[in-house]
C-alpha positions in Angstrom: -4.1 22.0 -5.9 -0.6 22.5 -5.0 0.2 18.7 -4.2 2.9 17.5 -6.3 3.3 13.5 -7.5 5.7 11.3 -9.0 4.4 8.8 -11.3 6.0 5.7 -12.3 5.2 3.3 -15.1 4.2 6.5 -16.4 4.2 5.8 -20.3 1.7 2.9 -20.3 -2.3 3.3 -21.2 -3.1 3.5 -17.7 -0.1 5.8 -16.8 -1.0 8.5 -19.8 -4.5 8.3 -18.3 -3.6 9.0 -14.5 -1.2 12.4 -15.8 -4.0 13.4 -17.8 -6.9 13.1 -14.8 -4.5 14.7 -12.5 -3.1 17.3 -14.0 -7.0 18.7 -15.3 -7.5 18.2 -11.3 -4.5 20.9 -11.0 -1.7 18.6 -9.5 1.8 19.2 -10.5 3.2 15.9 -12.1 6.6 14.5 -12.4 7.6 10.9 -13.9 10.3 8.4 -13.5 11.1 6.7 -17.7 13.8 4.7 -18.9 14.4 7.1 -21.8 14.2 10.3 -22.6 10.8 11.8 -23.5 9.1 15.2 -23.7 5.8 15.3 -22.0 3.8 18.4 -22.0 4.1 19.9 -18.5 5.4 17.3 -16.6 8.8 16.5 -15.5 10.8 13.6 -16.5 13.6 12.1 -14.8 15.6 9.0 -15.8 16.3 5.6 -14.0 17.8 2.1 -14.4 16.1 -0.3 -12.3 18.4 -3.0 -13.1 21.2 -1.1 -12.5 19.9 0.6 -9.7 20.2 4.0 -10.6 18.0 7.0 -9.9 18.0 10.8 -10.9 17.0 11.7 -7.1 16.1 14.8 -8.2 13.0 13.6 -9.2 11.7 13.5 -5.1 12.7 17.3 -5.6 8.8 18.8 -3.9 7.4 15.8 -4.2 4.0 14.6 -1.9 3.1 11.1 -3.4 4.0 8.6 -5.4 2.0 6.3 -7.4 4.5 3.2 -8.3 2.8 1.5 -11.5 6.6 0.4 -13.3 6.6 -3.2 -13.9 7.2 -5.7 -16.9 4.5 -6.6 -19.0 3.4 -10.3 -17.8 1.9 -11.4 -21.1 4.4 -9.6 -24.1 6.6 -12.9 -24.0 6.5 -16.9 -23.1 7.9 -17.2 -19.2 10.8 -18.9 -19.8 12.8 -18.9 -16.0 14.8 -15.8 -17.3 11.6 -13.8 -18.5 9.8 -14.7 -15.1 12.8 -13.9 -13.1 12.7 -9.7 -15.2 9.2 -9.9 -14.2 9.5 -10.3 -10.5 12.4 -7.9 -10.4 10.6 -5.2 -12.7 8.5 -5.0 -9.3 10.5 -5.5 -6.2 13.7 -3.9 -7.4 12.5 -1.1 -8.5 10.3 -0.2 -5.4 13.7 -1.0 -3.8 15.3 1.3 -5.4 12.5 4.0 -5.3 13.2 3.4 -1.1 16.4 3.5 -1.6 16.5 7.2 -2.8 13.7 8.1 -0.2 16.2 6.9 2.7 19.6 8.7 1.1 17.5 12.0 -0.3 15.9 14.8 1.6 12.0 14.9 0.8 8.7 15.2 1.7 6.9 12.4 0.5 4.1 10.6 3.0 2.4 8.8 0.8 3.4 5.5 -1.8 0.7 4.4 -3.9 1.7 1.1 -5.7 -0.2 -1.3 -8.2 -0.6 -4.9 -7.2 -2.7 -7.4 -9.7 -5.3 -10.0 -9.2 -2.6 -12.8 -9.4 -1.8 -12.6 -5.8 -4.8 -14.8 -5.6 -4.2 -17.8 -8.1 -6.5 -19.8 -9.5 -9.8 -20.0 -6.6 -12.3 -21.3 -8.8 -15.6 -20.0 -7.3 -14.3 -19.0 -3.7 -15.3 -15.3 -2.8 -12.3 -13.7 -2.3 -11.3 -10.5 -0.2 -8.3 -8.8 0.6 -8.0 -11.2 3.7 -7.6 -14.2 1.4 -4.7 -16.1 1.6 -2.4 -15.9 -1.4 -2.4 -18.0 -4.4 0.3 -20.7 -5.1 1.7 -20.6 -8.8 3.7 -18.0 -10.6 1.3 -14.9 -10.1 0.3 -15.1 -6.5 4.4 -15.3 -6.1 5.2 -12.7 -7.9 2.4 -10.5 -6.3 3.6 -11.5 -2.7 7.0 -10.3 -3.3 6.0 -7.4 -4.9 3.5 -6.3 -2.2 6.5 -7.6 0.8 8.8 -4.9 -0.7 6.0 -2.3 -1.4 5.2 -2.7 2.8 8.6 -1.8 3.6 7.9 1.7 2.8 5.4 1.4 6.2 9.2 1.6 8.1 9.7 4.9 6.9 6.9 6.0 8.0 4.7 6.4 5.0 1.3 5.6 4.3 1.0 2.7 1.7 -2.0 1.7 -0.7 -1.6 -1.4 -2.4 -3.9 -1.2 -5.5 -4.9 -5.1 -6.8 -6.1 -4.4 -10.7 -7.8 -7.3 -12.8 -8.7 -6.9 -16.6 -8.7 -3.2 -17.3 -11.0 -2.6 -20.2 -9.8 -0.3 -23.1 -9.6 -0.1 -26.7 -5.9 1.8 -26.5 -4.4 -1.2 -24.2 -4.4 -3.8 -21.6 -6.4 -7.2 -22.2 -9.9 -6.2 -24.0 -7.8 -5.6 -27.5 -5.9 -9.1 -27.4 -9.8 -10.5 -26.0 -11.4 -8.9 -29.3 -8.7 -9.8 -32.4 -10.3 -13.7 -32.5 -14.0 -12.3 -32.1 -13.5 -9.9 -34.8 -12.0 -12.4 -37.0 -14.7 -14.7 -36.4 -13.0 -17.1 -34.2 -14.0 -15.8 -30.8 -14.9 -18.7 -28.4 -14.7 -19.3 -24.6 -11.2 -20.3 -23.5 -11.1 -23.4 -20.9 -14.3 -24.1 -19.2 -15.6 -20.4 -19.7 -16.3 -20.9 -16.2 -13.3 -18.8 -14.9 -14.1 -15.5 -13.0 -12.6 -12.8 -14.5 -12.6 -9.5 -12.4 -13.1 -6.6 -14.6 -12.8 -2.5 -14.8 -13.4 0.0 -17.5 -10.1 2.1 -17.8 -12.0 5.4 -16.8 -12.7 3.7 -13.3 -9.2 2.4 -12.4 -7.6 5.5 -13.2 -10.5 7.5 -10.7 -9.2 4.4 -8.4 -5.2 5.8 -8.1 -7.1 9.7 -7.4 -9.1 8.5 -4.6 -6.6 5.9 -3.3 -4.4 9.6 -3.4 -7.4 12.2 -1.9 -8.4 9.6 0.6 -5.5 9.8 3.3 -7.5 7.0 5.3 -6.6 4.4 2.8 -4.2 2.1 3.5 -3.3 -1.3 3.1 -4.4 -3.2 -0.2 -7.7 -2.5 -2.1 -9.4 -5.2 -5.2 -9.3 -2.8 -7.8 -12.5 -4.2 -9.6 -16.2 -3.8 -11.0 -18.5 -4.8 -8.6 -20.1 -7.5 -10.2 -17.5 -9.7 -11.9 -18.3 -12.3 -15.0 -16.7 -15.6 -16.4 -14.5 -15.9 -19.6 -17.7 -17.1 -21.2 -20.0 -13.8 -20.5 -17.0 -11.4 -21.4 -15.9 -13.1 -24.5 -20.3 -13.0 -25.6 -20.4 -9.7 -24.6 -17.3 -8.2 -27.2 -18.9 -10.4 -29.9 -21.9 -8.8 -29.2 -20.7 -5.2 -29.7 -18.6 -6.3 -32.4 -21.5 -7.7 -34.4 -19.8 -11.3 -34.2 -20.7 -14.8 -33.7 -19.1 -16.7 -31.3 -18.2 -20.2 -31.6 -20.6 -23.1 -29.6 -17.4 -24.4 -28.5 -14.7 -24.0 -26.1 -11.0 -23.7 -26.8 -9.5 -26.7 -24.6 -7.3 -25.9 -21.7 -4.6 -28.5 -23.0 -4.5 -26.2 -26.4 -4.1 -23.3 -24.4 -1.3 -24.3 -22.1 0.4 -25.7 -25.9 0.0 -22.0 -27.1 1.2 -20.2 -24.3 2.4 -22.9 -21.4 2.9 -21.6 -17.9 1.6 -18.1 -19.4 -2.1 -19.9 -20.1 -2.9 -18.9 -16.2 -3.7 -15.4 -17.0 -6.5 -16.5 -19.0 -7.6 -19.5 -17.4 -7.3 -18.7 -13.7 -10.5 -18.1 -11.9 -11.1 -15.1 -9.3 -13.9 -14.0 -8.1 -13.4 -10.7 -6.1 -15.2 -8.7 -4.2 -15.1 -4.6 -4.3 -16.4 -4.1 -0.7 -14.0 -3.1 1.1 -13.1 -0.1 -1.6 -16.8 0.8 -1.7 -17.0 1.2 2.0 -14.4 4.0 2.0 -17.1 5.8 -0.6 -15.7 5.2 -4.1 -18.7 5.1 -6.1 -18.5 3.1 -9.8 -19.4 4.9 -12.4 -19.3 1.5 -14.5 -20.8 -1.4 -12.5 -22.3 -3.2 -15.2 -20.1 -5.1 -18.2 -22.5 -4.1 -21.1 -22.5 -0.2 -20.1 -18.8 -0.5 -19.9 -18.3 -2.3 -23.4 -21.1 0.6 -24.6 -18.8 3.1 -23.6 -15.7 1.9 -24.9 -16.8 0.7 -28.7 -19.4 4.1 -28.4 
């Protein structure tokens, strides 16, 4: 495999995962960091987002690129300022990443980017597909600009896959850790209703997601990024307790008490979405985790 990718957003769980997989798949691998770092056989070039700075020598051979750089949503309280470094973390930088592409000789044809579940908002039980209209609060809005300036990259003629991820489940990141501290201190309990949907995917899957969203040239457009089947705040939280050897509680934390904890924030955990993966299995991905219990087997061991 000659093909040769630039990866940003590269340092996170998912991000170590994807230069892994593709790099045992013989791809040459080059990333875009804040900071200097030393990763073994990969390239790494700096940028400032905010300050809209690039090395542009990191487009140097470059095929693809897989955009996954973005602040993390739930590391602070979204105070204006914090939700404002949020959207930008997103749009800027894909601006910036077209930016280069338009001012720099290169041979990229392809721009991968991550997009989230948010874009929907909070649907209760409605079946929603990647025709769905957008949510209204925070998320969806953040998602809708992000994806707006991710399809700009369709005017320079490349081909764009717009990847929408839910709860990615893994012990060394992302949601299922903060899910598990309260079960494993024997305060797990369903948060709001416990009704909410919550679409799901064990790491392993999302990062074999970004692969065949890159092998699969006849991809385009955006993709739900999630386990087939998914399950409410109610099963998931029973399910950790249940591989954990823990109780959980016969009662629900109130959605009042979570909006005091974590105000505007308290959508991540209470929104309902309930996805559908069709339109990714019809280009032929196949789930190697479909089922919630096989993933959690996996992941505890």
């Amino acid at each position: 495999m000659d093909e040769h990718i630039l990866i940003t957003g590269a340092t996170g769980m998912l991000g170590k995962n994807l230069i892994a997989a593709l790099r045992y798949r013989g791809y040459r691998v080059s990333v875009l960091a804040r900071k200097p770092q030393q990763i073994k056989d990969v390239n790494v070039y700096l940028w400032d987002v905010d300050q809209q700075e690039i090395d542009t020598n990191c487009l140097t051979g470059v095929d693809s690129i897989i955009h996954m750089a973005g602040e993390n949503i739930s590391s602070e309280k979204w105070s204006p300022a914090r939700k404002k470094k949020i959207v930008d973390s997103r749009v800027l930088s894909t601006a910036l990443l077209y930016k280069a592409l338009a001012t720099t000789k290169n041979q990229v044809q392809h721009f991968i980017s991550a997009s989230a579940v948010g874009y929907y908002g909070n649907r209760s039980d409605e079946i929603l597909s990647e025709d769905s209209i957008a949510g209204n609060d925070f998320l969806a809005d953040c998602c809708v600009q992000w994806e707006n300036a991710v399809d700009k990259g369709k005017s320079q003629g490349l081909r764009v896959v717009k990847i929408r991820t839910g709860v990615v489940l893994s012990k060394e990141g992302g949601a299922l850790p903060a899910m598990a501290t309260p079960v494993k201190w024997f305060a797990g309990a369903p948060l709001g209703s416990g009704r909410q949907w919550m679409p799901w995917i064990h790491h392993q899957d999302m990062t074999r997601i970004y692969i065949h969203a890159l092998e699969n040239k006849q991809m385009t457009g955006a993709y739900n990024a999630f386990a087939p089947f998914p399950v409410t705040n109610a099963t998931i939280t029973k399910a950790i307790a249940k591989k954990l050897h823990r109780p959980v509680w016969p009662f629900n934390v109130p959605e009042k008490v979570m909006n005091v904890i974590l105000g505007e924030m308290s959508a991540i955990v209470l929104n309902s979405t309930n996805t559908t993966a069709q339109r990714l299995l019809d280009t032929g991905f196949i789930f190697n985790y479909t089922l919630l219990d096989n993933a959690l087997s996996d992941i505890y061991g």
